[in-house]
SERO-4910 file (N, C-alpha, C, O; in steps of 0.05 Angstrom, whole numbers):
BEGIN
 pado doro    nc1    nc2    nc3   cac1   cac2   cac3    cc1    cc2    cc3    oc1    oc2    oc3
  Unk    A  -3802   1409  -1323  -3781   1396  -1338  -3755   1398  -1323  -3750   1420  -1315
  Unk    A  -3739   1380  -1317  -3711   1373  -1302  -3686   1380  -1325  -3687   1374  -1349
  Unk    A  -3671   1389  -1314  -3646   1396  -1324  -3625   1374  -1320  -3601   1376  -1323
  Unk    A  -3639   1353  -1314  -3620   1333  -1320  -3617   1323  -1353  -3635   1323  -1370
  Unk    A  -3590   1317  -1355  -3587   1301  -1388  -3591   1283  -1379  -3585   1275  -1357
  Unk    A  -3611   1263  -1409  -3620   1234  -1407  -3597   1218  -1399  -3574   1228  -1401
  Unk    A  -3599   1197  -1391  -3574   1178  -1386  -3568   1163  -1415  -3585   1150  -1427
  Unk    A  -3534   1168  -1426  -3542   1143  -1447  -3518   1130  -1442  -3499   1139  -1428
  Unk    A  -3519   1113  -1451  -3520   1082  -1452  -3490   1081  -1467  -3483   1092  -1488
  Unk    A  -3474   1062  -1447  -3442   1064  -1452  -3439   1056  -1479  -3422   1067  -1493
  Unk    A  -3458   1033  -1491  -3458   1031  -1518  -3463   1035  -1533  -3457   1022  -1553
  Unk    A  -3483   1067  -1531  -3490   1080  -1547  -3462   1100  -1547  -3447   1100  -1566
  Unk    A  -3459   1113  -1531  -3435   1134  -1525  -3411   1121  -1537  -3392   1136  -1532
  Unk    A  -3400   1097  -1553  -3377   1081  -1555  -3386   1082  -1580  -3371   1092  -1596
  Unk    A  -3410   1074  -1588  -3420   1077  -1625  -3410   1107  -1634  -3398   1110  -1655
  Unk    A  -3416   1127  -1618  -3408   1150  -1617  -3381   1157  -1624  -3377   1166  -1647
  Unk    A  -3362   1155  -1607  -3344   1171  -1606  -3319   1149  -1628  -3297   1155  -1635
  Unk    A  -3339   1115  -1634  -3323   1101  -1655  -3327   1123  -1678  -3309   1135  -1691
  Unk    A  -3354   1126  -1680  -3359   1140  -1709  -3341   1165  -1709  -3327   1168  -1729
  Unk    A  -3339   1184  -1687  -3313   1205  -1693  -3290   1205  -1699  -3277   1223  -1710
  Unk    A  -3282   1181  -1692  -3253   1174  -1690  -3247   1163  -1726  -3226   1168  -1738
  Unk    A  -3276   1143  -1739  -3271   1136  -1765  -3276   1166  -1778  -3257   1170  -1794
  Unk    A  -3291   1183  -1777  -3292   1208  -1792  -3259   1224  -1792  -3247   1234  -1811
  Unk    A  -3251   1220  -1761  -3224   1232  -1766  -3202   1217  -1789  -3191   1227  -1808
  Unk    A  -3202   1193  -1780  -3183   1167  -1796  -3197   1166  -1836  -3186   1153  -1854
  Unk    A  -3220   1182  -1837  -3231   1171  -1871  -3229   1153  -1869  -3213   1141  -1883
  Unk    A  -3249   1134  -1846  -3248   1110  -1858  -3276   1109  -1862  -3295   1110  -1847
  Unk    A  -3272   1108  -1892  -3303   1107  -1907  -3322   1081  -1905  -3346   1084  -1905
  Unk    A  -3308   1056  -1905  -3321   1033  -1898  -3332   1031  -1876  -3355   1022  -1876
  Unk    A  -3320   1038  -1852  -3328   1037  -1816  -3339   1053  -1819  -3362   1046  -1822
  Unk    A  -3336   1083  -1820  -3362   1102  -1816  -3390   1095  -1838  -3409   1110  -1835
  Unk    A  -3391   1079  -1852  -3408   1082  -1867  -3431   1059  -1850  -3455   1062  -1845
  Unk    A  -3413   1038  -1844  -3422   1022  -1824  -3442   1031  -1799  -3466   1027  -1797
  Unk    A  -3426   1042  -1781  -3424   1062  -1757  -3451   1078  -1762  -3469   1083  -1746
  Unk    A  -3447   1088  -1801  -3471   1104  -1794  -3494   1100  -1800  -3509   1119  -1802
  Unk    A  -3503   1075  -1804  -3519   1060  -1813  -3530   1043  -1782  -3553   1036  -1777
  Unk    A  -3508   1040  -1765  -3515   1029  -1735  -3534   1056  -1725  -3559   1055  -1725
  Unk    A  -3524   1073  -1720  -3531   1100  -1711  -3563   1110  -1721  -3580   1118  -1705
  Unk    A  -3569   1107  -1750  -3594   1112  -1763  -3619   1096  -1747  -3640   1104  -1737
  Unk    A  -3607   1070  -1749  -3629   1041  -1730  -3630   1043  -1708  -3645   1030  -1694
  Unk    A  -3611   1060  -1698  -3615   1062  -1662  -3635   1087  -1657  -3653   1087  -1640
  Unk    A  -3628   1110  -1676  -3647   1134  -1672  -3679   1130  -1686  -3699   1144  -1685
  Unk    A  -3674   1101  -1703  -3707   1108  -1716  -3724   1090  -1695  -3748   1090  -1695
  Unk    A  -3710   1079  -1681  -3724   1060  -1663  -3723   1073  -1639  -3740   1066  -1623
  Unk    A  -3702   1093  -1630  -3720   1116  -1609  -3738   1132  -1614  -3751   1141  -1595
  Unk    A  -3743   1137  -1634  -3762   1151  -1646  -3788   1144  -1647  -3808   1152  -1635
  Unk    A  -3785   1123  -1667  -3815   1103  -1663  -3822   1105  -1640  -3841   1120  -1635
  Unk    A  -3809   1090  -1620  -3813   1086  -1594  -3818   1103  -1570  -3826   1097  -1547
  Unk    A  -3809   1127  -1580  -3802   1155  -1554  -3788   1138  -1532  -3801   1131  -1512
  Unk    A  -3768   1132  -1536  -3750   1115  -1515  -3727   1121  -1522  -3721   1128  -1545
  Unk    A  -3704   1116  -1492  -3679   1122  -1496  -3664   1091  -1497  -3661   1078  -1477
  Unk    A  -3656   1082  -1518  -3645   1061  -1517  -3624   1048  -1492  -3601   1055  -1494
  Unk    A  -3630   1032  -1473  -3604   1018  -1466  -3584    996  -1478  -3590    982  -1497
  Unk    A  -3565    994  -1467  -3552    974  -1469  -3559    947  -1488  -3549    937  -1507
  Unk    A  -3583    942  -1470  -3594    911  -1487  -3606    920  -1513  -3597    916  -1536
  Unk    A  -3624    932  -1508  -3640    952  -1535  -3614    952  -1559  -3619    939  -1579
  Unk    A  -3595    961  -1558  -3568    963  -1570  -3568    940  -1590  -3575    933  -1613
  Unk    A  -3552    930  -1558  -3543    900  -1574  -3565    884  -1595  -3560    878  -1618
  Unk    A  -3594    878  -1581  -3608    872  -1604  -3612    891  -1627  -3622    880  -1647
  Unk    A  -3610    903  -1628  -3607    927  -1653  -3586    917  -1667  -3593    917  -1690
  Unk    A  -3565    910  -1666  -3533    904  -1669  -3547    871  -1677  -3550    865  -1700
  Unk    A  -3550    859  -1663  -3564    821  -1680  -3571    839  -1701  -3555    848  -1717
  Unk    A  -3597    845  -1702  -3612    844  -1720  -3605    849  -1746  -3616    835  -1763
  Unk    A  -3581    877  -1757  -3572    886  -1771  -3547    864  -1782  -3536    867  -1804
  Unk    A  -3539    840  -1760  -3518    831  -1774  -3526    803  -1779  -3509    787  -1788
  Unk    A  -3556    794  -1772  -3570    778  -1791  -3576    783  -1808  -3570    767  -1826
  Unk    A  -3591    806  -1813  -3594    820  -1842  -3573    822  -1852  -3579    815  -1874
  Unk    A  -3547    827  -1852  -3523    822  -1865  -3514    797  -1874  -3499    795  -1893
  Unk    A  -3522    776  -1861  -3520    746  -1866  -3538    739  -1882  -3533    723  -1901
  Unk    A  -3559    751  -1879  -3579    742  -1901  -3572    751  -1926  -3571    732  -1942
  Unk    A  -3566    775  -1936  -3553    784  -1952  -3534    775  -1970  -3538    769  -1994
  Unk    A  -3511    773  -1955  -3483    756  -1961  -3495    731  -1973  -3485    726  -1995
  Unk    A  -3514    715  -1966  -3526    693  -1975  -3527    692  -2003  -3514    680  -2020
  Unk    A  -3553    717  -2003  -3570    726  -2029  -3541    723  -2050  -3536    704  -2065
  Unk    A  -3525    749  -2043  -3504    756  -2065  -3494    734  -2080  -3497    728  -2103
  Unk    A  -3479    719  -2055  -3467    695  -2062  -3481    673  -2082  -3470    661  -2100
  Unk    A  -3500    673  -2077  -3518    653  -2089  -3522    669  -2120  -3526    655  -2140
  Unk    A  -3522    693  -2121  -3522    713  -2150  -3498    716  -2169  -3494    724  -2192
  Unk    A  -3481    706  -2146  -3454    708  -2163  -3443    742  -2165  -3431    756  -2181
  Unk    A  -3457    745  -2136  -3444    774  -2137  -3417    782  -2109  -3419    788  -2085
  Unk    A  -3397    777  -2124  -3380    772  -2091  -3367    802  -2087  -3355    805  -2066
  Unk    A  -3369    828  -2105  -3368    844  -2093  -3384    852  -2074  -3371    857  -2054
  Unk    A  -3411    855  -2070  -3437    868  -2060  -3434    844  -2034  -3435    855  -2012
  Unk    A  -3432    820  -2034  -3416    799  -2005  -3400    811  -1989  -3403    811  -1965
  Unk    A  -3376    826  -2004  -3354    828  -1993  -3361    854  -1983  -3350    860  -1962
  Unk    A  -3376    869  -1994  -3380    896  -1975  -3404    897  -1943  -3404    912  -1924
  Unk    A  -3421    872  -1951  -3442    865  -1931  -3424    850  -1913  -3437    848  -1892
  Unk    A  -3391    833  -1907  -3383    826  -1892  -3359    849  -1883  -3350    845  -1860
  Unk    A  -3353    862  -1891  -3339    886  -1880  -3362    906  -1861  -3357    917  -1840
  Unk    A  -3381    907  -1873  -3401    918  -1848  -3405    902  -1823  -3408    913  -1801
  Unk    A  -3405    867  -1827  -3421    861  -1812  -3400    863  -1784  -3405    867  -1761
  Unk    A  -3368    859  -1802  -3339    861  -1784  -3350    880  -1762  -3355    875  -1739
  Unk    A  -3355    906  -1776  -3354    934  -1769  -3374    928  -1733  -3367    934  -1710
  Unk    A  -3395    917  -1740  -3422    917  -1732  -3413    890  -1709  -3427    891  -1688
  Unk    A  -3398    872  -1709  -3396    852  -1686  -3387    861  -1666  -3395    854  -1644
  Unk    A  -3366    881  -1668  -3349    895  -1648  -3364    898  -1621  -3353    897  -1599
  Unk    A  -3394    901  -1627  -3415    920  -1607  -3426    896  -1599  -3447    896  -1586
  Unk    A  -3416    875  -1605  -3439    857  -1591  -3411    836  -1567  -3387    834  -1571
  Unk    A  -3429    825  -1545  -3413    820  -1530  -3398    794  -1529  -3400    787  -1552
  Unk    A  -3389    781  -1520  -3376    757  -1525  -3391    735  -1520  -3399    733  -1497
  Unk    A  -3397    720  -1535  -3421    700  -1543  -3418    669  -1536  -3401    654  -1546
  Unk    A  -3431    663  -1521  -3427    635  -1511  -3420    608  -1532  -3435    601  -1551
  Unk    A  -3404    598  -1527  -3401    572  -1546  -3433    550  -1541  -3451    547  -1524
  Unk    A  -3427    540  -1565  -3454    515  -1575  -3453    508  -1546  -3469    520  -1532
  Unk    A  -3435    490  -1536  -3429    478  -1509  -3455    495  -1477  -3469    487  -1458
  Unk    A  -3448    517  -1487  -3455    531  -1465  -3480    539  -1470  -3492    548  -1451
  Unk    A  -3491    540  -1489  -3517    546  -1506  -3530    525  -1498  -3544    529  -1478
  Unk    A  -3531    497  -1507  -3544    477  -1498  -3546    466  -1473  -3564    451  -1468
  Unk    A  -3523    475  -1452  -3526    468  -1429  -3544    492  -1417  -3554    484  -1397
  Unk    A  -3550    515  -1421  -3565    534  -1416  -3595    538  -1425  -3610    552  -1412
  Unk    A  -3600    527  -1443  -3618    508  -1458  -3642    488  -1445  -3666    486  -1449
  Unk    A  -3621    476  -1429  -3633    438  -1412  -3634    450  -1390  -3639    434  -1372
  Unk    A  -3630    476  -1379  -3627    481  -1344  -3652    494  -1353  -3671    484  -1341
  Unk    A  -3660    513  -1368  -3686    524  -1377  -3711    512  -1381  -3734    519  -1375
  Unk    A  -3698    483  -1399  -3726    473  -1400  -3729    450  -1379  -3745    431  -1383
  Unk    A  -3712    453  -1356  -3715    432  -1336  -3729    437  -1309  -3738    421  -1293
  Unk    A  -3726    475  -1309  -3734    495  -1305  -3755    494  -1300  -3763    492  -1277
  Unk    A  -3770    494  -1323  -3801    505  -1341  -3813    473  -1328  -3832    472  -1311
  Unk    A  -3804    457  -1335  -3813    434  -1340  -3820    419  -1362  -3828    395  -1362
  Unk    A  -3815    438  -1385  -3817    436  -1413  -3823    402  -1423  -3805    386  -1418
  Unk    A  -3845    394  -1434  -3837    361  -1439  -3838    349  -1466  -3834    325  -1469
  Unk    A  -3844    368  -1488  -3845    373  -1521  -3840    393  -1530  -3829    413  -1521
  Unk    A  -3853    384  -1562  -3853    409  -1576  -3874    435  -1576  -3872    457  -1587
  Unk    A  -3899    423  -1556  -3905    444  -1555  -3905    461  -1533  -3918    481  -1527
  Unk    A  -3885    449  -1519  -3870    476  -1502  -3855    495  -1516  -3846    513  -1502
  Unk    A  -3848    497  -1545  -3820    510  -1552  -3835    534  -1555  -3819    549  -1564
  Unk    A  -3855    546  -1553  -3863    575  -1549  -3848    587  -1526  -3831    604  -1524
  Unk    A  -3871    561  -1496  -3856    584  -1475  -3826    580  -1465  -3817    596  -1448
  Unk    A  -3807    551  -1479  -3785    556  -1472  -3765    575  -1484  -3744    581  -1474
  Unk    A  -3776    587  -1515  -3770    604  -1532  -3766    632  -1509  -3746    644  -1503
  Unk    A  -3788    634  -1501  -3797    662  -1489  -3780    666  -1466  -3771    688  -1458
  Unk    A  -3778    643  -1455  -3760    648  -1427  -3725    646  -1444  -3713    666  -1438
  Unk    A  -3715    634  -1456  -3688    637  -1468  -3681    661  -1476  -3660    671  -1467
  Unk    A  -3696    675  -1495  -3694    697  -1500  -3692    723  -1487  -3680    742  -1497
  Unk    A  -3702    722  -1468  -3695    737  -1443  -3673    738  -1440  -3658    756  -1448
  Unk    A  -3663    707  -1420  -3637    691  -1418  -3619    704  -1423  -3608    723  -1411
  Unk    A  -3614    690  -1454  -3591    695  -1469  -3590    723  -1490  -3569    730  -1501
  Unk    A  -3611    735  -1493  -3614    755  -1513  -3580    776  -1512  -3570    790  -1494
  Unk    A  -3573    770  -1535  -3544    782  -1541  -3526    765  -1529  -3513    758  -1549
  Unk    A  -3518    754  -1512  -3506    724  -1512  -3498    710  -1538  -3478    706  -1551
  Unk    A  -3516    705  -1540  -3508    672  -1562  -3529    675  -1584  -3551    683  -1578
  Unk    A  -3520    667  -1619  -3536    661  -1636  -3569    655  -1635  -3574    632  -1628
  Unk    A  -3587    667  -1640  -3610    657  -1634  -3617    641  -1649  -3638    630  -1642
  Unk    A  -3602    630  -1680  -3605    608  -1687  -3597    586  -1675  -3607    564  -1680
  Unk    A  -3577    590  -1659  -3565    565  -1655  -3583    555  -1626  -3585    532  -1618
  Unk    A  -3596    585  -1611  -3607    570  -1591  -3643    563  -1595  -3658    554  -1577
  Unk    A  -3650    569  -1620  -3670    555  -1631  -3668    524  -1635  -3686    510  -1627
  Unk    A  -3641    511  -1649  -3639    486  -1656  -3636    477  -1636  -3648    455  -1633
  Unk    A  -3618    489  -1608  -3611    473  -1581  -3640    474  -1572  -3646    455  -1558
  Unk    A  -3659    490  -1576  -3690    484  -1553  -3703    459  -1568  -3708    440  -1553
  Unk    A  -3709    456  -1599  -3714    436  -1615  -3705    412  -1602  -3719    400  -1586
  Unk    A  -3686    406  -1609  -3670    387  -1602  -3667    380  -1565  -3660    358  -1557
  Unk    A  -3671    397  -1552  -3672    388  -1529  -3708    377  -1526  -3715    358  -1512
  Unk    A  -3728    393  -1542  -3762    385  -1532  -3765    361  -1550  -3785    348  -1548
  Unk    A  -3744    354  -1569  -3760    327  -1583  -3753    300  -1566  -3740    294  -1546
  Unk    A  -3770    286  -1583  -3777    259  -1562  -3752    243  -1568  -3749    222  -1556
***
């Protein structure tokens, strides 16, 4: 066994020392956030016996603030706009960590270089141009939005 410490990951170490800084400040909204990021990062090292990087992160970080969109949906649609208003104060909390995201513009032109790429010539390419984008762009840009740009670029 090596006496080296694992390497972690600047965006794990920054989830970190955010969450100290809200424990110092009481801020009960952000840390509650924070600690709810923190739970999904360790149950998925866990599962996994893996040390999360960087990317690992950030999709950790989508995932949680789709599920927050999905949410916000539900409420809204229930006529519940407190239980909204607390799922978009998390999701605030929760964008911070994700990196600066390409516009539509840059999505679809990233899109047509992929599937021009591939050679992609329908719809039933949108598996493997799915598979190669996602790589791509994973934490980048909306994966809804670069779902509709692969659609829309394989139809006839």
């Amino acid at each position: 066994m090596s006496d080296t410490p694992p390497i972690v990951s600047p965006l794990k170490a920054r989830i970190s020392e955010d969450m100290k800084t809200a424990m110092r400040a009481k801020d009960s909204e952000r840390l509650g956030a924070i600690r709810l990021l923190q739970a999904a990062l360790k149950q998925k090292e866990v599962d996994e016996r893996i040390e999360l990087d960087d990317v690992a992160v950030v999709a950790i970080v989508d995932k949680l603030i789709k599920q927050r969109k999905d949410s916000i949906a539900a409420f809204e649609q229930a006529n519940r706009q407190d239980l909204a208003d607390k799922e978009k104060s998390e999701m605030a909390v929760l964008q911070v960590y994700l990196p600066e995201r390409m516009s539509a513009d840059e999505v679809t032109a990233a899109v047509q270089a992929i599937v021009t790429e591939l050679g992609a010539a329908g719809p039933g390419d949108m598996g493997k141009v799915m598979g190669a984008v996602k790589t791509k762009l994973a934490g980048k840009a909306d994966m809804g939005q670069v779902s509709a740009a692969v659609k829309a670029a394989l139809s006839p």
